[in-house]
N, C-alpha and C positions, 0 to 999 in steps of 0.2 A: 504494500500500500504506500502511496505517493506521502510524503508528508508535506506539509504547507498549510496555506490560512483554510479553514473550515468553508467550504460552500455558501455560495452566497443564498440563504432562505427567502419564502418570500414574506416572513416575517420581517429580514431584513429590509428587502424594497420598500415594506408598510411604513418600516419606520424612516429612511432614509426620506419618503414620500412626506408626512407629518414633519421631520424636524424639519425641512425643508419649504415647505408651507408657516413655519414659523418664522423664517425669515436666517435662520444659520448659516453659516458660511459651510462651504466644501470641506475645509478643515476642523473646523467645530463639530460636524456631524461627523468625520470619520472617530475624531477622537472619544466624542460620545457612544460611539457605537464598536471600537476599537477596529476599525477597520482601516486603511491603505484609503489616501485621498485618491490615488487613482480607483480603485475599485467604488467610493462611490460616485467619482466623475463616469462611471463605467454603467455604474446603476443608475444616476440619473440620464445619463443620454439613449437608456433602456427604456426609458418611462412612456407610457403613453398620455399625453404628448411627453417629449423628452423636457427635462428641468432644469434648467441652467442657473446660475450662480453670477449676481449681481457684481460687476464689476466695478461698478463705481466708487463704490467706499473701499472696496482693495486700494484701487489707484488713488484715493486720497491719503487711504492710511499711509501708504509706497511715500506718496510726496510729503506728506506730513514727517516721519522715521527720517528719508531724507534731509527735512531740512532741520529735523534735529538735532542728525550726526552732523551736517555744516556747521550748525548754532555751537554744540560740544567743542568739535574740531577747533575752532574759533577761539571756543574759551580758555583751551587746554595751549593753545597758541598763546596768549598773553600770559596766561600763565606762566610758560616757560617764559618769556619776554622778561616778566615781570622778575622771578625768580635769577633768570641771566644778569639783569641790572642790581638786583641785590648782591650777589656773590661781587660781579665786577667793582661794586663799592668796598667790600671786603678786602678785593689785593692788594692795596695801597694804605689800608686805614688801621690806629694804631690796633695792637690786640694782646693779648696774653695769651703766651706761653706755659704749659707747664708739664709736671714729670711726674713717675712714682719712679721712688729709689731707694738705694741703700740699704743696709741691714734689717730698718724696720720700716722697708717701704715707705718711706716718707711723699708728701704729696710737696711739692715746692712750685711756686710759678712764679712770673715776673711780667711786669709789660715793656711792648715793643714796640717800636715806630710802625713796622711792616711786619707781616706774617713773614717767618723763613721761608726762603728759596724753596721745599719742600711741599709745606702749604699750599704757596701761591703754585705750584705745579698743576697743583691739585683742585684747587680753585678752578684751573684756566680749562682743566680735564671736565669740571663739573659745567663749567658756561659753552662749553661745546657742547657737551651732551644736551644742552638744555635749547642751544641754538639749532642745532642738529636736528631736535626733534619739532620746533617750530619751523624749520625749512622743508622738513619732509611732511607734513602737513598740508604747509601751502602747496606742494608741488600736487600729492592727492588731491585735493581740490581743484589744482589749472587741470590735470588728468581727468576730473570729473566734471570741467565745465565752469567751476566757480569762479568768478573772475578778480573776485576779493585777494588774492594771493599776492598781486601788486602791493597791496595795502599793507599786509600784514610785515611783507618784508623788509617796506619801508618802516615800518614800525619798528620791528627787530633791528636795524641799523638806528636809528634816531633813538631807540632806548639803550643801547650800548654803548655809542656815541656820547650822548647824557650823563650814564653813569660813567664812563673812564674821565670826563674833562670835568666832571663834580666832586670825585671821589668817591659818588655810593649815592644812594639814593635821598 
């Protein structure tokens, strides 16, 4: 005996017919009913008359998801902008240093005009990363049509720019 999904009943078609008349989407019914969206796009195109599946509010909801991965994208973009400009106020601005050591691990620190060499490596590692991932962003977006990308990059230069000839934000 074949194994796979169980036969389609015409219990099933009854019900697929009702939740359907209720106004369900294709995937709301299969899930209610634990079947394979194609098997009931398979049962309603069986139907007499055949049943079709409102596509309107899909393509709103599609534009809607859309534009609120732009919106996210966008946000997550200044964010890093924003983040970038703080750190870059960090390379140059005084800081404290400090250690555990010694026999009885002692905590010892001091302040310093600039973070060490070290640091400031580390800094410049973290404002890439942070610029890096506002650039790939925008570039998603011109790939997807958005034409905001211009803006943002200007952005990301003008808050960089900013925070190195300020010293931080």
């Amino acid at each position: 005996m074949a194994k796979g999904h169980p036969p389609v009943t015409a219990e099933d078609r009854r019900r697929v017919a009702e939740l359907h008349a209720q106004g369900l989407s294709r995937n709301a019914i299969a899930t209610q009913l634990g079947r394979s969206g194609r098997t009931i796009s398979r049962i309603a195109a069986e139907h007499e008359p055949p049943l079709t599946f409102e596509r309107t509010r899909t393509a709103a909801a599609t534009a809607a998801k859309v534009a609120d991965g732009a919106a996210r994208r966008a946000q997550l973009q200044l964010d890093a902008l924003d983040s970038a400009g703080r750190l870059m106020g960090q390379m140059f601005a005084p800081t404290v240093v400090y250690n555990f050591g010694g026999k009885e691990n002692d905590y010892n620190e001091r302040s310093v005009e600039e973070p060490p060499f070290r640091d400031k490596r580390d800094i410049a590692t973290a404002i890439k990363a942070l610029a890096d991932t506002a650039l790939k962003l925008a570039e998603y977006d011109k790939a997807t049509g958005n034409e905001d990308e211009k803006s943002m990059l200007t952005d990301l230069r003008a808050a960089l720019m900013a925070a190195r000839s300020s010293g931080g934000p």
